[in-house]
C-alpha positions as CSV (number, residue, x, y, z in Angstrom):
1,X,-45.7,7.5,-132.3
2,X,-46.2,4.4,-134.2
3,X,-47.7,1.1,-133.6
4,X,-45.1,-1.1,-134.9
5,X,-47.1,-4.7,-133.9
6,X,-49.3,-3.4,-136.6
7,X,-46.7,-1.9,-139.0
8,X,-44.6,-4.8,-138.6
9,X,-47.9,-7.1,-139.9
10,X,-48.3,-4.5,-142.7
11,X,-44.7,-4.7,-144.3
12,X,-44.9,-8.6,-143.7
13,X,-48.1,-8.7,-146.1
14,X,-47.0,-6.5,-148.5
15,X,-43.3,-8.4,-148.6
16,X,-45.5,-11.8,-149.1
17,X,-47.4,-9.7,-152.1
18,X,-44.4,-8.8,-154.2
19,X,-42.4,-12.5,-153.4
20,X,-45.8,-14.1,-154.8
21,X,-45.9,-11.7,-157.8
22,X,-41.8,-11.8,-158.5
23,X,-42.2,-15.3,-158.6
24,X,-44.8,-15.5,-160.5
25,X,-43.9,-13.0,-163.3
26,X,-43.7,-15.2,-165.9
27,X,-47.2,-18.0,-165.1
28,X,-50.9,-17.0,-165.8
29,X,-52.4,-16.2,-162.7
30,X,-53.2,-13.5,-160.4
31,X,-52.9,-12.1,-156.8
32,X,-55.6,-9.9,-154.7
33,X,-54.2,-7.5,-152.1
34,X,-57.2,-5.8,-150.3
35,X,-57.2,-3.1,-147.9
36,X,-58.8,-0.4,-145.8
37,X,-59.3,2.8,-146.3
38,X,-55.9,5.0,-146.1
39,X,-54.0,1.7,-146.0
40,X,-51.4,2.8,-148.1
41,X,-52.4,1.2,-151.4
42,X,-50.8,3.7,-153.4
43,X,-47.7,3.0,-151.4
44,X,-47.4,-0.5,-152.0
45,X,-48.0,0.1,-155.5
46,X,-45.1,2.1,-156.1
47,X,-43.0,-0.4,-153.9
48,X,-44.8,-3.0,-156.3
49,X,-43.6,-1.7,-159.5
50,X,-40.1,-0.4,-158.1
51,X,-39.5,-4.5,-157.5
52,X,-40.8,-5.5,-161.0
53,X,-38.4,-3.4,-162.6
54,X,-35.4,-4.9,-160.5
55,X,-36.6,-7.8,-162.2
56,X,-36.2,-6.2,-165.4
57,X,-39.6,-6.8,-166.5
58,X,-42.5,-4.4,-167.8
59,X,-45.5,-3.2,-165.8
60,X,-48.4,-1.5,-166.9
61,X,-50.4,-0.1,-164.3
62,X,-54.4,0.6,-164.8
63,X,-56.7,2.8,-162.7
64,X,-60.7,3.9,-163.5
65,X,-60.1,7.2,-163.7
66,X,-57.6,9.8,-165.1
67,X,-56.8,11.3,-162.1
68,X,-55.4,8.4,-160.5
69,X,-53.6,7.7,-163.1
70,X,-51.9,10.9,-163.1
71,X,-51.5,10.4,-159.4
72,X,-50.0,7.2,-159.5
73,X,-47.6,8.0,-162.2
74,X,-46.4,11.0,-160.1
75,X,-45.6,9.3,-157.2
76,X,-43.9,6.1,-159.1
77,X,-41.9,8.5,-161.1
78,X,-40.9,10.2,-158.2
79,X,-39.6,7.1,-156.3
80,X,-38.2,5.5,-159.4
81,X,-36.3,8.4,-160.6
82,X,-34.0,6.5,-162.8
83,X,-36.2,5.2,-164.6
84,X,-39.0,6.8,-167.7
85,X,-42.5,6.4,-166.6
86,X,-44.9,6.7,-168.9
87,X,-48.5,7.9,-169.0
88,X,-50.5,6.5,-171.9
89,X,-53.0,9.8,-172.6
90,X,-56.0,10.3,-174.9
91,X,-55.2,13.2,-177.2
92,X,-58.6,14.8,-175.4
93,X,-57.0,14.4,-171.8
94,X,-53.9,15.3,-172.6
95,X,-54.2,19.5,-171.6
96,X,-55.7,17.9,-168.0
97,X,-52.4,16.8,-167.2
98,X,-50.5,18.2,-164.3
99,X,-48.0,20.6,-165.3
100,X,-45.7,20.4,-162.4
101,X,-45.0,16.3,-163.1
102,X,-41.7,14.7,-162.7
103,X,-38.9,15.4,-165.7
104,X,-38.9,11.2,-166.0
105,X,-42.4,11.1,-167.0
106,X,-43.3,11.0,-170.9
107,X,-46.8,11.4,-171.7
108,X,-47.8,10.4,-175.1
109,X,-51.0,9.5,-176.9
110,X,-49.3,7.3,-179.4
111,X,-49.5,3.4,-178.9
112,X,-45.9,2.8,-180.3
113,X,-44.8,4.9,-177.5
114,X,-46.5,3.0,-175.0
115,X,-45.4,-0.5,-176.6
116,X,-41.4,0.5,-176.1
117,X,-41.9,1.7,-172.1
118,X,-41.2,-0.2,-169.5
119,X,-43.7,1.7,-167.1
120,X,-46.9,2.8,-168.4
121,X,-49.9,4.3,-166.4
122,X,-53.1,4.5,-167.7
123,X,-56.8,4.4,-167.6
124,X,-58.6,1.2,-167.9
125,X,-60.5,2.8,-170.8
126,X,-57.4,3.8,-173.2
127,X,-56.2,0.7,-172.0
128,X,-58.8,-1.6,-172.8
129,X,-59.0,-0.1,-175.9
130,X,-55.4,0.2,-177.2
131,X,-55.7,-3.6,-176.5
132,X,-58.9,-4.6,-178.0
133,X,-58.0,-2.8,-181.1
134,X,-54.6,-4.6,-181.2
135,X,-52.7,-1.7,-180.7
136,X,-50.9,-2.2,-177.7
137,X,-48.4,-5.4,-177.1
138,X,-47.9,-7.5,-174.1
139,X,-46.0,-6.9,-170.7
140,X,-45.6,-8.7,-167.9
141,X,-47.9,-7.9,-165.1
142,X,-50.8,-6.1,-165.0
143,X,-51.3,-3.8,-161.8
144,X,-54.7,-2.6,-161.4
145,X,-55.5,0.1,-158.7
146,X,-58.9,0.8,-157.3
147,X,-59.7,-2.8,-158.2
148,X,-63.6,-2.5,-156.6
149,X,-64.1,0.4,-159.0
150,X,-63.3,-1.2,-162.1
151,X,-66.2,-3.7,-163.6
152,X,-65.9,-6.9,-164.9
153,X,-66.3,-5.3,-168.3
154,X,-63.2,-3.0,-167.5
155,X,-61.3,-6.0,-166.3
156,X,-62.0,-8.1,-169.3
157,X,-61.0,-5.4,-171.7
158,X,-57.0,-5.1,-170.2
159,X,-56.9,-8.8,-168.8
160,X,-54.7,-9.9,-172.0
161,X,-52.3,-7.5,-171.3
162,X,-50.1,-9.4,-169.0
163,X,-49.9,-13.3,-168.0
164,X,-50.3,-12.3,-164.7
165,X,-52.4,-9.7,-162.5
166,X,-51.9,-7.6,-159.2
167,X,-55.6,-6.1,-158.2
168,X,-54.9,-3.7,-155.4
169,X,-58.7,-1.9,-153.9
170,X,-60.3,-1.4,-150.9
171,X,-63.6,-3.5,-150.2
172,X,-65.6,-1.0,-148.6
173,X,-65.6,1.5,-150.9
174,X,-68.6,2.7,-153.8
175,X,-69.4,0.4,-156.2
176,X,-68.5,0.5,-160.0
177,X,-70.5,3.0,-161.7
178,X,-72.4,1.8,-164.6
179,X,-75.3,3.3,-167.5
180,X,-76.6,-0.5,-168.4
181,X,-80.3,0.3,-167.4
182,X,-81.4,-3.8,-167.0
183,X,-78.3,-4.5,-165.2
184,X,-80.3,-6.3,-163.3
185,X,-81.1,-9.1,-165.9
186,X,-77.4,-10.4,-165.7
187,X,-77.1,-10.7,-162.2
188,X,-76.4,-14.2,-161.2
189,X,-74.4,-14.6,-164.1
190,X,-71.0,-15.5,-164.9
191,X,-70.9,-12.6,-167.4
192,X,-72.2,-10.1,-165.4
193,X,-70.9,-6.8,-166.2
194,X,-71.8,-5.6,-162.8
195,X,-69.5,-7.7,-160.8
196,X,-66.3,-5.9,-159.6
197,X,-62.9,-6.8,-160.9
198,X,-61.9,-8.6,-157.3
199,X,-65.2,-10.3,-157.7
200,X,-65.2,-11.7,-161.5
201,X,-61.8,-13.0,-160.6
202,X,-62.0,-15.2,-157.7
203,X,-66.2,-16.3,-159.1
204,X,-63.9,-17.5,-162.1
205,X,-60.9,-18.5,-160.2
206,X,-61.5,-19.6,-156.9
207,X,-58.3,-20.4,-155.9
208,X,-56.7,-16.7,-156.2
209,X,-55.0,-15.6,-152.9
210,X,-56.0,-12.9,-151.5
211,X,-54.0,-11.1,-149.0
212,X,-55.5,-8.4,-146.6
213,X,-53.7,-5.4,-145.3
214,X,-54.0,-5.4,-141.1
215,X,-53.6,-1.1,-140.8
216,X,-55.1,2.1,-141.5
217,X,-52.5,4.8,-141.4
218,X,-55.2,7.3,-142.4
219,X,-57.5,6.5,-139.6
220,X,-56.3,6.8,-135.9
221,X,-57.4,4.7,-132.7
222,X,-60.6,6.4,-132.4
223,X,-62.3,6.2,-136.0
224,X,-61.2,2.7,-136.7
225,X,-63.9,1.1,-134.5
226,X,-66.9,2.6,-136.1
227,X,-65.1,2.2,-139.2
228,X,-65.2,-1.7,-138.9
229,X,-68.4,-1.8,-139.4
230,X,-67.8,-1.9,-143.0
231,X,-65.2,-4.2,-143.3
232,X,-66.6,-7.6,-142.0
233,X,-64.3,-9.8,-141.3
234,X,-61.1,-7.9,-142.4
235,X,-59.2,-7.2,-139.3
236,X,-57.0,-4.1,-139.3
237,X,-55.5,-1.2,-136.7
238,X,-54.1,2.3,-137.0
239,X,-50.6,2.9,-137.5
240,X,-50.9,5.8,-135.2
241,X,-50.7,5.5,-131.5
242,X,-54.1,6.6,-129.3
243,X,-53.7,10.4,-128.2
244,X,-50.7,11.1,-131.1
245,X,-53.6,13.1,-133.0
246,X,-55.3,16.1,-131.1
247,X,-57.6,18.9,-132.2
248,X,-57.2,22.1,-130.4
249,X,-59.8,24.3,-130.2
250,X,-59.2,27.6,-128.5
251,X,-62.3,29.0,-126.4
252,X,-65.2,30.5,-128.0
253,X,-64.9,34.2,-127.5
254,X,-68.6,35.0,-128.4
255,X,-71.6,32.8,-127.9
256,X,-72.7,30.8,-131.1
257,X,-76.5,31.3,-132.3
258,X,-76.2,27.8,-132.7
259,X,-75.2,26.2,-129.2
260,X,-75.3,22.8,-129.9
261,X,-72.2,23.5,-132.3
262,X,-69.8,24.2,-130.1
263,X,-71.0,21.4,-128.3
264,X,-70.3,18.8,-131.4
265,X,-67.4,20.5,-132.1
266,X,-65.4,20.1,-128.6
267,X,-66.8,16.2,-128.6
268,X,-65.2,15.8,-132.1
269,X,-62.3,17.2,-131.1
270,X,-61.9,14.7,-128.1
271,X,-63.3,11.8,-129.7
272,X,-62.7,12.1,-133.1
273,X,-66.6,11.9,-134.0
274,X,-69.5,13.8,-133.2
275,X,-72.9,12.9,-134.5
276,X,-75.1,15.9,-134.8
277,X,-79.0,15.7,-135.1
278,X,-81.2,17.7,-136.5
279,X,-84.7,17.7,-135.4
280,X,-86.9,14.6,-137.2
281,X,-88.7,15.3,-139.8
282,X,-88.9,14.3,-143.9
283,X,-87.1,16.9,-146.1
284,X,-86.1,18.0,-149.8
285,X,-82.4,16.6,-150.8
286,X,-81.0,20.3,-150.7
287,X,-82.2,20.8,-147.2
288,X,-81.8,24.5,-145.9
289,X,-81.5,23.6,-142.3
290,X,-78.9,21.0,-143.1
291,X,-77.1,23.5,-145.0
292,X,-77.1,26.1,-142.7
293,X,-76.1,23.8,-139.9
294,X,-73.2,22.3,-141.8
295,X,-71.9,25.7,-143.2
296,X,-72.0,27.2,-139.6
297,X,-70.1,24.2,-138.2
298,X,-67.6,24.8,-140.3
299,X,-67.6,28.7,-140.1
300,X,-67.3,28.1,-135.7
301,X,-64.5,25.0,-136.5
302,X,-62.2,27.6,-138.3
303,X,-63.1,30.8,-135.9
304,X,-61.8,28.6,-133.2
305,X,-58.6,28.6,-134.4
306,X,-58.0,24.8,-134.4
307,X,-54.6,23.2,-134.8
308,X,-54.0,19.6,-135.4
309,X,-51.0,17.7,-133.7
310,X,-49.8,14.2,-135.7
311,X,-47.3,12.5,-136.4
312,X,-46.3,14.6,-138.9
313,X,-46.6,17.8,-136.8
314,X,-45.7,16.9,-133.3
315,X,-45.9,20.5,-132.4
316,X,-49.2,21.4,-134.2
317,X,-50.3,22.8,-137.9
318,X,-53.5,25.3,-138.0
319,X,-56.2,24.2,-139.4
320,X,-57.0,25.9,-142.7
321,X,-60.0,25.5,-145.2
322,X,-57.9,23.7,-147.8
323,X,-57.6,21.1,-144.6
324,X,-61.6,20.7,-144.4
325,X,-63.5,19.0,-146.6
326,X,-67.7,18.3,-147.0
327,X,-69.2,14.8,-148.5
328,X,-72.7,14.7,-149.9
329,X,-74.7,12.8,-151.8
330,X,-76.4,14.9,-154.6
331,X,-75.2,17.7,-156.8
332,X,-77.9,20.0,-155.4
333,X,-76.9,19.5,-151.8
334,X,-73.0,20.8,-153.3
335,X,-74.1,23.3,-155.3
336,X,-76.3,25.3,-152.4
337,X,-73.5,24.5,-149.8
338,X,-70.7,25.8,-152.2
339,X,-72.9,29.0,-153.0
340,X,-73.5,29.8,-149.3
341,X,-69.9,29.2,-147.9
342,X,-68.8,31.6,-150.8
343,X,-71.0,34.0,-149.0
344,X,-69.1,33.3,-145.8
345,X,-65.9,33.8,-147.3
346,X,-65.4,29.5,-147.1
347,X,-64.5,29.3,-151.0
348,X,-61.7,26.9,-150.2
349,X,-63.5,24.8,-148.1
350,X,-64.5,21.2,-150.3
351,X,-67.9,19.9,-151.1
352,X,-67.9,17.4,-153.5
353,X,-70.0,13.9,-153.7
354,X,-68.5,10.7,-152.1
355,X,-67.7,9.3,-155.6
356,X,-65.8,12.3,-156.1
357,X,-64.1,11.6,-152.9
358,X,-62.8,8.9,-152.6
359,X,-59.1,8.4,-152.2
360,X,-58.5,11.4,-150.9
361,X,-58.0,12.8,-147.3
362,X,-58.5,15.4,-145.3
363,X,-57.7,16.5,-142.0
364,X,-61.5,16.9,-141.1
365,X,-64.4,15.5,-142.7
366,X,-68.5,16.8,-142.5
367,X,-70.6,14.2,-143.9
368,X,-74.4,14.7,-144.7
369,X,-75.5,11.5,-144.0
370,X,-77.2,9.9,-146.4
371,X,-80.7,9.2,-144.8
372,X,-81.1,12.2,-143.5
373,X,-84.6,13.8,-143.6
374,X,-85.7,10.4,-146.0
375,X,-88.6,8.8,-146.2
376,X,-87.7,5.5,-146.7
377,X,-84.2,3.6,-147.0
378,X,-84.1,2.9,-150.6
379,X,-81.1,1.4,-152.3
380,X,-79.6,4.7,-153.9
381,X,-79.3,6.2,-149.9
382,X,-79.1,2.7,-148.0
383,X,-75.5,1.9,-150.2
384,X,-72.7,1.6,-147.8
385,X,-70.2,2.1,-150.0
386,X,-71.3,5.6,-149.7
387,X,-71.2,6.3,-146.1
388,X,-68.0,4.2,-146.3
389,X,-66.2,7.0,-148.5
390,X,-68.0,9.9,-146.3
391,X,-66.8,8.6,-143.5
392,X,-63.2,7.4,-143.8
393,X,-61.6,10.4,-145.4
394,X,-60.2,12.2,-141.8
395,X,-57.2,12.2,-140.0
396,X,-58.9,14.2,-137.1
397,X,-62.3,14.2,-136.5
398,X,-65.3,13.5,-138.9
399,X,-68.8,14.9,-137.8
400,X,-71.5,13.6,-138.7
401,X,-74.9,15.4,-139.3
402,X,-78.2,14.3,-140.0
403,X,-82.0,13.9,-138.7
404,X,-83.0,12.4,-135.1
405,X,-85.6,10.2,-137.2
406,X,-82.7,8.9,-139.7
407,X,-82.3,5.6,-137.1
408,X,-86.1,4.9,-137.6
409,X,-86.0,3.6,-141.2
410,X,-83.7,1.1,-140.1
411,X,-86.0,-0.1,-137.3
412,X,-88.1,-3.3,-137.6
413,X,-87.9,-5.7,-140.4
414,X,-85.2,-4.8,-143.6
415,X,-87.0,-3.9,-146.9
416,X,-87.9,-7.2,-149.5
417,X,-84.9,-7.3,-151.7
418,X,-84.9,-8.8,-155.0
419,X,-82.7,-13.1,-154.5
420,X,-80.7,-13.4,-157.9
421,X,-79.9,-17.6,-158.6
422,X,-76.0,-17.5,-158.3
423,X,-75.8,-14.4,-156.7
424,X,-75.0,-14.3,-153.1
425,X,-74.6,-10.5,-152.5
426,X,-77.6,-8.6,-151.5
427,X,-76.6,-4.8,-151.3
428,X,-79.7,-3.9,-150.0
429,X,-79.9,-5.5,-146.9
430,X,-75.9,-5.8,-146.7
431,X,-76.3,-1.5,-146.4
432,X,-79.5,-2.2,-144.6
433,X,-77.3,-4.1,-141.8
434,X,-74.2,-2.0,-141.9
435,X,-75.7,1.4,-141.1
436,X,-77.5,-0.3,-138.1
437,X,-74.1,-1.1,-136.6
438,X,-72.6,2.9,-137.5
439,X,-75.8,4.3,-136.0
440,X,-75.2,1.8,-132.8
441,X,-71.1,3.1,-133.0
442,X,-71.9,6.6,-133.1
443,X,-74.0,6.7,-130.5
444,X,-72.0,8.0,-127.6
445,X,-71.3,10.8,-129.9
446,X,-74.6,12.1,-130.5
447,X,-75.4,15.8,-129.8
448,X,-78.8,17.0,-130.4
449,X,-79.7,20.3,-132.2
């Protein structure tokens, strides 16, 4: 069922990453370990800080958001049983913790806590600021997760807290969030506060390796070669074999008032992708077609009884709403889709923005694409990070819907984007190029409202 050429190349890469970081425990310095989406960075994490401890040294491990971190210390805890993993907590955040966590996990709010553990897991907010108030003492490596969501701000804040650094993150995803409203008056610059944590540290120290991770286990056969697209030059394969996945559909029993759906869904099913297009036209954000096209495809998807075959299922699981998750980009495009799958009994069903999903998985994905019904390809819509998340969180299929004129704002010369002196990224025309290439993958699956 597996690939083990690839498999084989992924356990090599991660062996290299903990020798380098084992041997390095004690020098200032730092490693970067990148990888794709569903590449098993969580994984490697855990196997990360499982070979630390062997070492008998301390690890504190960093992620942007709480819910990683409660995440991450869950599934360390659970491999390193024997040992007390601790999850650093701000007394507000505390009652959001999981109640069902490991009996070797201590949560505490209290620095002195935190400065006797071996393990901690935390944010890189109550981090940061433990450590910049002087609160919280030194261990020996650092491990930050979801290194290309973390800033340079949030990297400089817990960078004293170990000689040396692990940044684990996948390139393609959204970049750091940020409320500086003249951001762009520091770009260029060595401080910049935009930069990502990966990027501050190899601008500042060149000579960091960086080792890349050659598999998707998330991603099978078919989706990896649109996926690419984002990745430049980082090479990787799926885990999984070609035809070890399968959707089954049963027949329709009654004729859909929306033919073209059972069209897109038996080509997703097949291919794993299935671009559906609207008619062209410019529309509002919360478009009512759009809704009512996605919101039916998912009603006809789960009245066709599907069940998904994997590696994990050889003999088939049924598809449930839980298993089926919606990406958008605006609030108002969730809020109108949640209201009208609650009116089709859907409530379990998720629609959340891609910022909200990323790092998680589903078995099959509908993402609005961003450009659909725009009138221009503006930076906010053009990101790829975006379409990145939106389309890379499936294990099945992932369809696709949008307008037949969304192609057109990508033809003819890119938009003027603004040149920074030291600066050589130029997000713009880098999304600019790289949905160009997704429209030109998906176009044998295109189906046509």
């Amino acid at each position: 069922m597996f690939n083990t050429d690839v498999t084989s190349a992924a356990d090599a890469v991660i062996a290299d990453a903990i020798a380098h970081t084992l041997a390095n425990l004690s020098n200032q310095g730092a490693l970067a370990t990148l990888g794709p989406a569903g590449a098993g960075k969580s994984t490697f994490i855990v196997r990360s800080v499982e070979a630390v401890r062997a070492a008998e040294a301390r690890v504190v491990v960093a992620s942007p958001t709480n819910e990683q971190a409660f995440d991450l210390t869950k599934d360390i805890a659970e491999r390193l049983s024997h040992e007390v993993v601790t999850l650093y907590i701000s007394q507000r955040r505390r009652s959001e913790v999981p109640a069902a966590m490991p009996t070797n996990v201590r949560v505490t709010t209290d620095f002195g806590t935190a400065n006797q553990a071996s393990i901690v897991v935390g944010t890189l907010n109550k981090l940061g600021d433990a450590h910049a108030r002087g609160n919280l003492g030194h261990f020996d490596l650092l491990l930050m997760d979801e290194a290309y969501q973390a800033n340079s701000t949030h990297y400089l804040t817990v960078g004293g807290l170990a000689p040396h650094h692990l940044l684990v993150g996948d390139p393609g995803q959204l970049s750091p969030f940020t409320t500086i409203a003249d951001g762009d008056r520091y770009r260029g610059l060595a401080e910049d506060p935009l930069q990502t944590a990966v990027d501050v540290l190899r601008r500042h120290h060149p000579t960091t390796p960086v080792l890349r991770l050659p598999i998707t286990r998330r991603l099978d056969p078919r989706a990896v070669p649109v996926v690419r697209a984002f990745y430049g030059d980082h090479e990787f394969e799926s885990a999984v074999l070609a035809g070890v996945r399968q959707l089954a559909l049963t027949s329709p029993s009654t004729t859909s008032t929306h033919s073209y759906i059972d069209a897109a869904l038996e080509h997703g099913a097949v291919h794993g992708w299935a671009h559906v297009e609207l008619p062209a036209g410019h529309v509002v954000s919360a478009d009512p077609d759009t809704i009512d096209t996605i919101t039916h495809l998912v009603q006809r998807l789960l009245a066709r009884n599907p069940v998904g075959r994997c590696e994990r299922h050889p003999h088939g699981r049924a598809v449930t709403q839980r298993d089926i998750a919606i990406a958008v980009s605006h609030n108002d495009q969730r809020n109108y889709l949640l209201w009208q799958l609650g009116q089709m009994g859907l409530n379990q069903v998720v629609v959340d923005t891609a910022n909200k999903l990323q790092g998680r998985t589903f078995e099959v994905m509908v993402a609005w694409h961003p450009l659909a019904g725009q009138m221009e390809a503006d930076a906010f819509h053009v990101e790829a990070g975006r379409l990145c998340v939106m389309m890379t969180r499936h294990r099945q299929a992932c369809f696709v819907v949008g307008r037949a004129a969304d192609r057109e704002l990508l033809e003819g010369p890119p938009p003027s984007a603004p040149a920074y002196l030291g600066c050589g990224e130029e997000p713009i025309l880098d999304g600019w190029q790289i949905h160009r290439q997704v429209f030109a993958k998906l176009a044998p699956h295109r189906i046509a409202a």
